[in-house]
N, C-alpha and C positions, 0 to 999 in steps of 0.2 A: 504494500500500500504506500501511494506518496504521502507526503505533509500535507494534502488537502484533504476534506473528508470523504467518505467514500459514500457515492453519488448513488439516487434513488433506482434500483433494479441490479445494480453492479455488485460483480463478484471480482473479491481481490486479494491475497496475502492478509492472515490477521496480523496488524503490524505492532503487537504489543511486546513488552520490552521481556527480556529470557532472563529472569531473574527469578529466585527464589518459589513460589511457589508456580507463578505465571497466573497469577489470577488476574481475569476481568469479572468487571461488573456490568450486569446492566439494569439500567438506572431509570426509577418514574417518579416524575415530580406533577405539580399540579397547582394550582392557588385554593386556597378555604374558600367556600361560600359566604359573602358577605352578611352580615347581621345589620339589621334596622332598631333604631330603637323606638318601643314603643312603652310611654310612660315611664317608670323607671327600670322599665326592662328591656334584656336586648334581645332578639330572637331572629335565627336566622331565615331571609328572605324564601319564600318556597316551601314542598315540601321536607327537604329531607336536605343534608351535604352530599358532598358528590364522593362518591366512593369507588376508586378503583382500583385493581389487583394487576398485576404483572407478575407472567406465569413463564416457565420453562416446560416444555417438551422434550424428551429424550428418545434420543432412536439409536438404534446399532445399524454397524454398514449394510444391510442388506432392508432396511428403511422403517424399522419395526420397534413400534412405540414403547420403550422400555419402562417408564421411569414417567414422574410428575414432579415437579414443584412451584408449591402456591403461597397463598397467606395463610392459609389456613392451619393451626398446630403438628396439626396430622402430614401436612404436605411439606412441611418446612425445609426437610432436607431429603435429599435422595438416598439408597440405597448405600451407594459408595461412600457418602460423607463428603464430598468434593461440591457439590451445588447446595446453596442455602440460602432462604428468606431471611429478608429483614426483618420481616413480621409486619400486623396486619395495618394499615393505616387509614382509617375508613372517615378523613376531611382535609387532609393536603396541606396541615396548618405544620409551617415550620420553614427552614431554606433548605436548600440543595436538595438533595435525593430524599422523598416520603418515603418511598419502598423501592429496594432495590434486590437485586439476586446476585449473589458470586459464585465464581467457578474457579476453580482449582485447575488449569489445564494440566499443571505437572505433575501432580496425584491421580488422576484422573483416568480408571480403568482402560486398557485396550478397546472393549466391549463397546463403552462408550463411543459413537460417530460422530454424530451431531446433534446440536442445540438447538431449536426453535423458540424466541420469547416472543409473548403476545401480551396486550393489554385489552382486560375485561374491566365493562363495567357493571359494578354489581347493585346497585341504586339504579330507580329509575328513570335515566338522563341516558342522551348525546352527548357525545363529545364536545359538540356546539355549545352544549350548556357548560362547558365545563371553563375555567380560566384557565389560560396560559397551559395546556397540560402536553407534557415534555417527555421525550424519551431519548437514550444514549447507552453508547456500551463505548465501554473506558475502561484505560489499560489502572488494574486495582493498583499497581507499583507506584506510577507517576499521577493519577488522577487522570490521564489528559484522554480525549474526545476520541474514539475512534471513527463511529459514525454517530450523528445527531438526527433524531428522525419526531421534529415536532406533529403533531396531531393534530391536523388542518387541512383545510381545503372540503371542496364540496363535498364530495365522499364520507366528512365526519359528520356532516349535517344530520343524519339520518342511522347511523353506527354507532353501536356500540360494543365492539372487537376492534382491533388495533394488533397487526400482525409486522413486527419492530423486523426483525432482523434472525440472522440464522448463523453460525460457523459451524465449521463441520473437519474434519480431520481431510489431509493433504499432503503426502510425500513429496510436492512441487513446491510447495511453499515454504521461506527459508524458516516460517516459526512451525511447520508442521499444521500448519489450521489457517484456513479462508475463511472471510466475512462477506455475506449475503445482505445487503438494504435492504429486504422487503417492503417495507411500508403498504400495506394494502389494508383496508377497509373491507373484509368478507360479508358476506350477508349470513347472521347468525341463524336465520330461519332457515336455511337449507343447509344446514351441519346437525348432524345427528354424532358426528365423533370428532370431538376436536386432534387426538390421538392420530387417527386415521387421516383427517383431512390435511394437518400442517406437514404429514411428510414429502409430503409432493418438493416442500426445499430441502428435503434429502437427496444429494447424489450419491 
């Protein structure tokens, strides 16, 4: 990968730095829903805050859905011990990263291929409704940006899944793992497996 970021649909070297454990993350931010105040109380605008989860999918090289991780207690970590939730953050209130995932590339089973992260939302909103809501996958060593893939444009109008980005294992590539942009906007009503349907960014 160059110094620029790697662009929506492209596939290229993960270019994170080969040090110690070789963790990235990837990373979902969001803004809180604004509060009004009424009388001497404050209550926030709408039904509900906006709450959303950023999920790992796990496949092995022949494209078969190993493995989950979510917000949820139960889904925290994988199997291996190499992928894990930050836990659950269900209103965006705070800076940098609300909920993020890390990966262990250097621990990290054979078995293991590739990664697929998505962002659900689990309140009933669009994206549209949502403030500023952000996603990135960053080298865990130095913090810095690998791809950025904000949550925008017409396609979030009416969505709420958010399909970020994917690496997967690579003998051509000088860190052993390529990065896939994804960014696509699925239509949740016709997905019966999310398991099933993200491995299509499995080569």
């Amino acid at each position: 990968m160059s110094n620029s970021l790697l662009q929506i649909g492209k596939k290229e070297s993960l270019n994170h730095q080969i040090e110690a454990r070789q963790r990235i993350i990837a990373g979902l931010s969001w803004d809180a829903r604004e509060e009004e105040k009424v009388g001497l109380f404050r209550r926030v605008k709408g039904d509900s805050q906006h709450d959303l989860d950023i999920q790992c999918y796990i496949y092995n090289k022949d494209k078969e859905f190993l493995d989950f991780v979510g917000a949820e207690a139960q889904d925290s970590m994988d199997q291996s011990e190499t992928i894990y939730h930050s836990g659950d953050d269900q209103n965006g209130t705070g800076d940098g990263d609300d909920e993020f995932i890390s990966a262990e590339l250097a621990r990290m089973p054979k078995a293991i291929h590739g990664l697929v992260f998505m962002v659900e939302i689990q309140s009933n909103h669009f994206f549209t409704d949502v403030t500023a809501p952000f996603t990135r996958l960053a080298d865990g060593y130095n913090d810095q940006n690998l791809i950025e893939m904000p949550i925008i444009g017409s396609k979030a109008e009416n969505s709420q899944a958010f399909v970020m980005c994917a690496i997967q294992r690579n003998s051509s590539s000088p860190t052993g793992w390529i990065a896939h942009n994804i960014s696509d906007f699925p239509d949740i009503s016709r997905i019966d497996n999310w398991g099933n349907y993200l491995s299509q960014y499995i080569s």
